[in-house]
C-alpha positions, 0 to 999 in steps of 0.5 A: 570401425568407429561408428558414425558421429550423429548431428548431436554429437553421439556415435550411434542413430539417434532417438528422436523427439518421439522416442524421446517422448516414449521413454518419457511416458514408460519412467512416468509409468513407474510412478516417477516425478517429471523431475525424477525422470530426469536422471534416469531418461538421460541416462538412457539417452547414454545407453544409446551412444550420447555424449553426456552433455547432449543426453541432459539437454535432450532429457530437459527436452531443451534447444541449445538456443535455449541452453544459451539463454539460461546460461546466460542469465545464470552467469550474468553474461550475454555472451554464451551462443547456441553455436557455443554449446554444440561446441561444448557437446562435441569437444573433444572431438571434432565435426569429422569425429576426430578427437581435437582437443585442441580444436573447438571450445572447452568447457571450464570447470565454471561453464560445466557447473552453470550447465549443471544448474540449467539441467538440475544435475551436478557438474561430474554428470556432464562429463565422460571419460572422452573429457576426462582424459583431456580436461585440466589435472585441476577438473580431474581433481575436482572429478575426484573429490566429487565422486569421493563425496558421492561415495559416502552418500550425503545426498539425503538429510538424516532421517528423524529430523527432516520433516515430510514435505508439505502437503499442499504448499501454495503460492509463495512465489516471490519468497521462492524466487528470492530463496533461488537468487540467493542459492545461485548467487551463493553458488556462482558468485561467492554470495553470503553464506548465512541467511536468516528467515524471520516471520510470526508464529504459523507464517510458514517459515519451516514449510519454506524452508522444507521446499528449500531442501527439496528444490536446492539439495542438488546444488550441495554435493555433499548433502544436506543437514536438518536440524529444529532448534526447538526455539518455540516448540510447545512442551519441548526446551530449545536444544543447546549447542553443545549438544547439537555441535556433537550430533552435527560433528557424527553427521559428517562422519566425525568419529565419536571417541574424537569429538572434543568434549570442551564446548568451545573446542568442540565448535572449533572442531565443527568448523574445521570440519566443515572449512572445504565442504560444501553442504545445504544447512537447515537450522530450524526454529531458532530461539535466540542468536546465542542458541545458533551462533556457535553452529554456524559452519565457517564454510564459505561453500556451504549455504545455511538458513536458519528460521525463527521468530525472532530476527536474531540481530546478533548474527552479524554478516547474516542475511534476513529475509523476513516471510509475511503473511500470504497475500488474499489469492494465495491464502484463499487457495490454500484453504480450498486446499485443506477444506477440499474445496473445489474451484467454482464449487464454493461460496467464494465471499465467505471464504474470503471473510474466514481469510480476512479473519485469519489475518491470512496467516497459513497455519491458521487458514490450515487448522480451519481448512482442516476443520471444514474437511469433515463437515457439510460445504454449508459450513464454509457460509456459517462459520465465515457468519460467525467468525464476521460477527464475533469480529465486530462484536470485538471492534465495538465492545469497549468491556475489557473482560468481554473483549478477553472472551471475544478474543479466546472464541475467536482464537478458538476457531483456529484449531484442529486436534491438538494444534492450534493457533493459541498454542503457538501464540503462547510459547512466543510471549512466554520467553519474553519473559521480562514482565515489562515486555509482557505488560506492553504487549498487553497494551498494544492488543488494546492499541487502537491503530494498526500502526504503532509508534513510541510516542502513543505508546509512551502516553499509552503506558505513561513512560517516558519516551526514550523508554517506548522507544526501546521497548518497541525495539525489543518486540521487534526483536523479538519477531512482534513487530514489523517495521513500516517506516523508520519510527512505525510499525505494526502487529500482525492481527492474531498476534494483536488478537492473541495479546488482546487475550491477554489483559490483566486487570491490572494493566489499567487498559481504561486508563490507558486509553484516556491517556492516549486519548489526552496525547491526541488532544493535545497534538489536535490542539495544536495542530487547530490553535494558533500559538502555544498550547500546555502540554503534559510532560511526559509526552513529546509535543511538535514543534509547530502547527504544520508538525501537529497537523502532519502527525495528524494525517499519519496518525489518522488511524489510531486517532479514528480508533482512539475515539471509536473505543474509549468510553464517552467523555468530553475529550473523547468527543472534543478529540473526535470533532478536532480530527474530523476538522482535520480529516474535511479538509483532506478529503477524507469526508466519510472519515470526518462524518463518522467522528462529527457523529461520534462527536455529536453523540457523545455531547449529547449523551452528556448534555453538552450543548457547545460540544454539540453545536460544534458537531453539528457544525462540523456535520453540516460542513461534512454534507455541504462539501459532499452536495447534501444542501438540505441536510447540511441547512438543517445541520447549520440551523440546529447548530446555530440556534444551541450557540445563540442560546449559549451566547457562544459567539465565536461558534454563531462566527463560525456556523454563519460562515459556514452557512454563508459557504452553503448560501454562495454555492446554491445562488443566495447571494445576498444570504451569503452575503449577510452571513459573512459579514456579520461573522466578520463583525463578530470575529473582529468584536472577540478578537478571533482570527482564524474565524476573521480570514474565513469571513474574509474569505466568504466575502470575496467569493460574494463578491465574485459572484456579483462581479465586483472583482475589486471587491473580492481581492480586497477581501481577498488580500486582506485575508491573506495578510491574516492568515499569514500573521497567524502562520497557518498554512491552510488559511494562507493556501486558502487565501492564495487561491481565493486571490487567484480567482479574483485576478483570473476572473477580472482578467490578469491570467498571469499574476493569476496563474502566480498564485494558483501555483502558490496554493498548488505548492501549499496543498501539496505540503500539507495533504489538502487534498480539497485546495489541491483540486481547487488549484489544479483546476485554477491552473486548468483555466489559466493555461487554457485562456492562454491557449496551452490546451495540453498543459490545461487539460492535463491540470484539469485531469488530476484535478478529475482525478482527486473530486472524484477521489474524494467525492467532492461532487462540486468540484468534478462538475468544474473539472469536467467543465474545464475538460469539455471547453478543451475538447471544444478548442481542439475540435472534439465535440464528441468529448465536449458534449459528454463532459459539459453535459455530464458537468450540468447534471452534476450542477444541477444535482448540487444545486450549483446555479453557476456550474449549470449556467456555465456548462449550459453555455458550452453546450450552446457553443457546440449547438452555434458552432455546429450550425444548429442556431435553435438549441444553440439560442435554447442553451443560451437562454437557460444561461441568461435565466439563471445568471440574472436570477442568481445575480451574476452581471458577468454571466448575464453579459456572456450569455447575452454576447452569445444570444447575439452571434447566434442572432446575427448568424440568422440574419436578426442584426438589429436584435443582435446589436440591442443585446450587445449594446446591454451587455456593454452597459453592464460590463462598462459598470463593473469594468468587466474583462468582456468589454473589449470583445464586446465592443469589437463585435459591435463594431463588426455587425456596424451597430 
């Protein structure tokens, strides 16, 4: 009498989730892997009567719901249900126990090997003789040539090649899960077959390779090869491929009296054998594309993944996957690992310095981990000390035969045994073999950037360009280099630190690096100098201005690096101080102080005094966009007084205007005032342009100040038209602001808010960052005059955004201004007062007399509007102070106005008419924009 069908479908009482659970524990007793008590629990689970399908689903201690899911996102289909795999479990019988097979759903040959996937196991797992007897004759066939297969045992990889699996492999997470969506595509989707990892000496390609077989073996029922290659292996030559064919042919049971003894014969013997198998290859340790080509199977059902350094472009249809360095978290966990390091039980900081210092690189971090496992947890702090000076002591020696030792001591700390970091490096560079290869990556250890690109490479090694070019395409070939874009690319730091090692005195490094030295110069001369500039012949020269001044900001790196470690000269020091002028303007004001510095030292060292005076120009400019008013006076003083004994008039221009900014800022008009007019005088006597529009520039923001907004956009205008004769984009952009501000402050939001967006666009183009903010925040002003208080502060927050991120105190105080009068409009005054009075510290800590009397005249606004009239007159009066001490008639009529409201509020309307009618006076003489609201006011109160 046939026992009782259960509710999962087996014909006896079922174990519960308990007895499950006990089972689980008693196979984990025997010293069992979750993974590996798998098979076993579910083959337990059979014993006591379940249909096979239900004992590995129970086994995974899966739902069926959960099933579903996992199949579903296998197949790529929505469409499979929990109430689907019950179905599956049961057929064929039916509910009543019955055998239906014609009843329910069938499992297909597809649907059966997906499951297999979700349960870790193989499809002829899943099936009984029940199935068997009413599957299709092309699944019992398939039955057939699995078991076969399983019966000659090709599930385990040979042993003497495989290596042992890794001990403490970390992390590595989206590698992995690339690698299984590339095996389940294979698997499920006919996806290529040949795949190709790549990355530098050390990185862990063979230890990721090794976790492949372990997780993916299963998917192959006809087991797995390993075989190293040898490509790089110190003391041992690459293996060839007809040898390897001949031992690959035995593997898979070949007999050796019928393997062919020509090597093409041979191969096409291999890849006949292989035609219907399905297997997991492991070609490890690749030399080169020919020593792996002929090994490649032809087996669409086979997966192989071959590693090497270099990219083995040569194997068309093959898929790479380039393996980089480990990322900070990653990287400090595995040497933990190897140093047995205990979390929270060690000096987190050094730990991070020795991973920066490894260029968190896994077999460097390893061989230093393993070190530090037999020495004092003391160690960690001293080594990481160690290893921080000897990295600087590197990046600051420009002695080529001290660099060389640098760069052995550290490399040396990378060792432990008779393994080390250097090892690996040497057997990379030694198969290059082309002695004009080794020389460029000779040179590139002393590259001063992180980035590379032909064209400094052309001027470094003094080739013609289209000879860089296809160096550089060699090296990363050959696994040196790793694309960032379509024309850079980078080294990894030991790798650079390696060919840094390597200098020969020969190569002529000094001279290399005043060759590169004279190419920035060249750009940077461009990129600062209207017109056409000599350039040397062997280098490229861009087409224009806006090209010099883009390859500038790409650049920046190299060029910072460039002037950083070459010896002291007037290049070197002109280059510095054009690149900061470039940097200042982006934003990057740390960056530009450091060459205005660098600059600075060098003339004076050499007893340059133009150079000089241009550095401390460039300095002063550096510390008044950053808010240190004094210093930077003292700077321009300096400056001013080595031009004028120079009889250097262009540079008396130039500090003059620069001075002439500082003065504008902290109130001095009239200074400001004179400062600009005589550099006006002077550019227009020599001739000299670009210094003409920054005159003009400054004497529309002196006008400004006084309220001639005629004035300004005279100057404005004029300078505009300059600027755009000479092409040069940052004047042009600079100048469309300016006349913007004028427009705005005289009234016309519109035209105005026309030119703001003109110098938005501009800024943008060129990566001013400084005129972007500018222009954000113009468009904060117009928009919120107009009333469009999302759009301003929407402008007002990016232009918060970019002051702050590039310390441009100035301009936060006024993002901040602009935040605050939007908060008010809106009725926050929670969020007005902390912005405004945020906005007149800052002021006041910059010495900025126009931001304070602004700010202080919003927080009145809040006082009046709150009903509280005493600190409301308080603000106000502070306002009025300042404007009529800094000479500002629009402020003083504004501050006045709002004396009066708070006056006649207290019922003291003929103190408030008096004010009113002052303030009309100065507003009729300027032809402010106040008037009209003015003299409706007074109209109201009946003056």
């Amino acid at each position: 009498m046939p026992r009782k069908q259960t509710c999962e479908g087996c014909p006896c009482a079922p174990a519960d989730k308990d007895e499950r659970r006990r089972l689980r524990e008693k196979l984990r007793g025997l010293g069992l892997s979750d993974r590996q008590v798998d098979e076993p629990l579910a083959a337990e689970l059979r014993q006591r009567g379940y249909r096979p399908r239900v004992a590995w689903r129970l086994a995974r201690d899966f739902s069926q719901q959960t099933v579903a899911d996992e199949f579903n996102t296998l197949s790529d289909s929505g469409g499979m249900r929990a109430s689907r795999i019950s179905e599956f479990e049961r057929w064929p019988f039916a509910p009543d126990g019955s055998v239906r097979p014609d009843k329910g759903a069938r499992p297909s040959l597809d649907a059966l090997r997906t499951l297999a996937t979700v349960y870790g196991t193989t499809w002829d797992q899943l099936v009984d003789l029940a199935d068997l007897e009413h599957l299709s004759e092309e699944i019992q066939t398939e039955f057939r040539t699995s078991m076969s297969q399983r019966t000659n045992d090709r599930s385990v990889v040979s042993e003497g090649e495989l290596p042992p699996e890794v001990p403490h492999f970390t992390g590595r997470h989206p590698a992995r899960t690339e690698l299984r969506e590339r095996v389940r595509a294979h698997v499920y989707h006919g996806g290529p077959a040949v795949h190709v990892l790549d990355g530098p000496p050390g990185v862990g390609k063979t230890a990721l390779a090794r976790y492949a077989v372990t997780e993916f073996a299963k998917q192959y029922p006809e087991g797995a090869i390993w075989v190293d290659l040898f490509g790089f292996t110190p003391k041992r030559e690459p293996r060839t491929s007809a040898d390897l064919l001949e031992r690959l042919l035995l593997e898979i049971d070949v007999p050796r009296e019928t393997i062919e003894a020509d090597p093409d014969r041979r191969a096409a013997q291999w890849r006949g054998a292989m035609n219907t198998r399905r297997m997991l290859l492991i070609f490890d340790n690749a030399a080169e594309t020919a020593q792996v080509r002929e090994l490649l199977p032809n087996s669409p059902g086979s997966f192989v993944l071959i590693t090497s350094r270099s990219r083995l472009l040569g194997l068309v249809g093959a898929r790479p996957m380039h393996l980089d360095v480990m990322d900070p978290d990653e990287a400090e966990e595995l040497l933990a690992k190897f140093a047995n390091l205990r979390l929270g039980h060690y000096d987190r900081t050094a730990a991070r310095r020795i991973v920066a210092a490894s260029g968190r690189l896994p077999l460097a971090l390893k061989l230093f981990g393993s070190q530090l496992a037999h020495h004092d947890p003391g160690m960690l702090a001293e080594s990481a000390t160690d290893l921080t000076a000897l990295t600087e002591e590197l990046r600051g020696s420009l002695d080529e035969s001290v660099n060389r030792e640098l760069a052995e001591t550290i490399l040396d700390q990378f060792a432990a045994g008779d393994e080390s970091v250097r090892t690996t490096f040497e057997k990379w560079y030694q198969r290059l073999r082309d002695p004009e290869l080794q020389r460029t990556v000779r040179l590139l250890g002393a590259f001063p950037g992180p980035e590379i690109s032909a064209e400094p490479l052309a001027a470094m090694a003094d080739m013609p360009l289209v000879r860089a070019k296809t160096l550089i395409r060699k090296l990363f070939e050959a696994g040196l280099l790793d694309p960032l874009d379509g024309s850079h690319y980078r080294m990894h730091d030991m790798t650079k630190l390696y060919a840094s090692m390597l200098a020969k005195p020969d190569d002529g490094l000094p001279a290399a690096s005043e060759r590169l030295v004279t190419f920035g110069l060249t750009i940077a001369r461009r990129a600062s100098v209207p017109g056409p500039v000599e350039t040397p012949a062997r280098t490229p020269r861009p087409a224009d201005g806006a090209q010099a001044r883009a390859w500038l900001s790409r650049e920046r790196e190299l060029l910072v690096g460039c002037v950083e470690n070459t010896g002291a000269s007037g290049q070197t020091a002109e280059l510095a101080r054009l690149v900061a002028s470039h940097l200042c303007g982006r934003g990057r004001w740390s960056a530009a102080y450091r060459l205005y510095e660098r600059s600075a030292g060098i003339a004076s060292a050499l007893g340059d005094q133009e150079a000089e005076a241009w550095a401390l120009a460039g300095l002063g400019r550096v510390d008044r966009l950053s808010g240190r008013h004094e210093a930077a006076g003292d700077r321009f003083a300096a400056a001013l007084a080595l031009a004028r004994s120079l009889q250097d008039r262009r540079c008396v221009a130039e500090v003059l205007c620069e001075r002439g900014k500082l003065a504008w800022i902290t109130g001095e008009h009239d200074a400001a005032r004179d400062d600009f007019t005589i550099a006006l005088d002077i550019s227009r006597a020599i001739g000299h342009q670009p210094t003409e529009c920054d005159a003009l520039d400054g004497l529309s923001m002196a006008h400004r100040m006084v309220s001639d907004y005629a004035q300004a956009r005279a100057c404005s205008d004029a300078m505009l038209g300059v600027a755009k004769s000479l092409d040069d984009p940052e004047r042009v952009g600079t100048g469309q602001w300016s006349l913007a501000e004028c427009l705005r402050l005289g009234g016309d939001h519109g035209p105005a808010r026309d030119h703001y967006v003109n110098a938005l666009r501009i800024a943008r183009g060129i990566n001013y960052r400084k005129l972007e903010g500018d222009a954000l925040r113009g468009l904060g002003h117009s928009e919120r005059m107009n009333g469009r208080l999302d759009a301003a502060q929407r402008y007002f927050e990016e232009a918060l955004a970019i002051a702050r991120r590039i310390h441009d105190r100035y301009g936060e105080g006024w993002a901040l201004w602009g935040l605050g009068n939007v908060s008010r409009a809106v009725g926050d005054s929670t969020a007005a007062r902390a912005a405004l009075e945020q906005s007149s510290r800052l002021a006041a800590e910059g010495n900025d007399p126009l931001g304070q009397m602004d700010a202080l005249r919003g927080l009145g606004h809040l006082e009046r509007h709150a009903g509280r009239y005493i600190p409301a007159q308080h603000y106000y009066q502070e306002s009025l102070g300042i404007a009529r001490q800094v000479g500002n008639p629009q402020g003083e009529a504004d501050a006045l106005r709002n004396i009066a409201r708070v006056e006649a509020l207290q019922g003291h309307v003929a103190q408030a008419c008096e004010r009113l009618r002052t303030a009309v006076a100065i507003c009729a003489r300027l032809r402010l924009p106040l008037l009209a609201g003015i003299e409706e006011e007074i109209g109201r109160l009946g003056c």
